[in-house]
N, C-alpha and C positions, 0 to 999 in steps of 0.2 A: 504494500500500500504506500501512494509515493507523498500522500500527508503524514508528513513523521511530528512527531512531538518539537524537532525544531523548527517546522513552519509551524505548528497551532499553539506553542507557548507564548511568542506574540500578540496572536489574535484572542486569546484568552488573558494578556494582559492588558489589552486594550479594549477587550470589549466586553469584561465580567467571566466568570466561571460560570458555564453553562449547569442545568439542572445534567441529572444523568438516568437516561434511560437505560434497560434492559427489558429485550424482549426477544421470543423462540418460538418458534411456526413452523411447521410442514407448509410446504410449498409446493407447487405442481410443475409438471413440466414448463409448462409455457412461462408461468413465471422465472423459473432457471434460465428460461433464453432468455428473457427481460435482465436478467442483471448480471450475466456470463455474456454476453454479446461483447463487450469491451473485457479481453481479460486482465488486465492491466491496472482497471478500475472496479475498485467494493466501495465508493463511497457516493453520497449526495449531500448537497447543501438545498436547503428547503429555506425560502424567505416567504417573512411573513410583512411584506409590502403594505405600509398602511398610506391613506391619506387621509384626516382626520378620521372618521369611525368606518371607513370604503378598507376594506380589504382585496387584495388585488388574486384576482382566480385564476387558473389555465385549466384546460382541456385539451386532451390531448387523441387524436385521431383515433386510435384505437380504445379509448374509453368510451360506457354509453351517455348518452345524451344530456344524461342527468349527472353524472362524476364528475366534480371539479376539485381542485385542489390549490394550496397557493403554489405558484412557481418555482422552480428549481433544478439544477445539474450539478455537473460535473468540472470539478477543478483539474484540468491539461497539466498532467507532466512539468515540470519548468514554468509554469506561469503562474503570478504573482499569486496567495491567495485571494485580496480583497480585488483584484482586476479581474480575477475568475468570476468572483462573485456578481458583481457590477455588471461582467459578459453576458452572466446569463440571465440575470433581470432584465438588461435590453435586451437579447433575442425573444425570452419567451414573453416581456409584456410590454417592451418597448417604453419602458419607463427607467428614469435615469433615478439610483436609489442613493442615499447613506444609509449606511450601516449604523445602529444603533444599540445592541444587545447579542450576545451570542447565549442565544436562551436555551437550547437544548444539546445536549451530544447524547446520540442514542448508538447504542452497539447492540444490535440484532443478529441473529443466530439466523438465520432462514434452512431449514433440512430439508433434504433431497434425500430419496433413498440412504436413509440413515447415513446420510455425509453429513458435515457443517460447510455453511456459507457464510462466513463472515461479514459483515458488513459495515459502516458507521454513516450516519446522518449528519449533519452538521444544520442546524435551526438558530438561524440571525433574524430579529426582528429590523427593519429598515424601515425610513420614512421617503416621499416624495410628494412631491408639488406640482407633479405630471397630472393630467388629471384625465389624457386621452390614452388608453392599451390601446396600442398597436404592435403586435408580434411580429417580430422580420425572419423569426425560424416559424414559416409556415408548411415546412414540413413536419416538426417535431410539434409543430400548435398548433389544433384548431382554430382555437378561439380562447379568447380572457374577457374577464369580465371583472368590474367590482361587485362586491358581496362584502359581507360584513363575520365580524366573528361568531356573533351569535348564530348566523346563519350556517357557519363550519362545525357548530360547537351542536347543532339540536337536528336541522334536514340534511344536511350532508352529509353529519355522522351516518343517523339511520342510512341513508344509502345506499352507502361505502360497506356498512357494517351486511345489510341486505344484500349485498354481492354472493356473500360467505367466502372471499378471496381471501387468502392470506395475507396479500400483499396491503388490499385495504385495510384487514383488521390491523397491521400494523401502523397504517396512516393514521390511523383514527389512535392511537396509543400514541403515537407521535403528536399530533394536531393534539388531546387532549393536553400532552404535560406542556408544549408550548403555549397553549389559552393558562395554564395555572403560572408558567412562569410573567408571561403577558400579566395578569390581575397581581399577580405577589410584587411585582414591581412597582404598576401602578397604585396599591396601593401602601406601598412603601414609601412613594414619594409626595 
């Protein structure tokens, strides 16, 4: 995994010590080609794009109609992590972010025929002043939208969770501790 502890010591001194998940799932084939398709890469950063109470959505081609999630990828080999970051806010919602919070680090277990898949998430909350999504990876994006938290936290969940995928239920275990790091903050300050 090529985020080693001396690229995220940095960003966890600059941007808080994230809460820390664990979680472990059977997972199905197709999911296995979802996150072996890069072998190179086990990780995702997930932002949680706000603009005043608008939460920023994608959708992504192969999801149904109704699965949305907030935005996020993959940090390239040799590239910066916070310019990774920023890449992939523009591509999948065309919104220009800062970085304000590194609120979750989850390390997920995913099983395959009683193998382990390792994996790690990286959960930054960021703000913007953008106020139009427009995606320029309109292969990897359908479509974005704003939504709000409450909306990720109550019908998205059921959804996600209404799939019976693995990979959801994991989202929704992620998206849960980033809404509690989200309120323990805000109401910290």
């Amino acid at each position: 995994m090529h985020l080693t502890e001396e690229i995220l010591a940095p960003i966890r001194a600059r941007y808080g010590e994230p809460a820390r998940l664990e979680w472990r799932g059977e997972i199905s084939d197709a999911e296995l080609r979802l996150i072996t398709y890069n072998p190179s890469r086990r990780h995702d950063v997930t932002l949680f794009i706000t603009n005043g109470d608008r939460l920023a959505l994608i959708r992504k081609p192969h999801f149904a109609e109704d699965i949305w999630r907030p935005p996020g990828g993959g940090i390239k080999p040799g590239e910066d992590f916070e310019e990774g970051v920023r890449r992939e806010a523009l591509e999948e919602t065309g919104l220009h972010v800062e970085l304000r919070r590194y609120l979750v680090l989850a390390e997920p277990v995913f099983v395959f025929a009683n193998e382990d898949v390792p994996w790690q998430t990286h959960v930054f909350s960021a703000t913007t002043s953008d106020e139009v999504l427009a995606p320029s990876d309109t292969q990897e994006i359908a479509e974005a939208r704003w939504g709000t938290l409450e909306e990720l936290a109550r019908p998205l969940r059921e959804r996600l969770l209404a799939t019976g995928r693995a990979f959801w239920r994991y989202r929704v275990a992620l998206h849960d501790a980033a809404i509690a790091a989200l309120t323990r903050e805000r109401t910290s300050q």
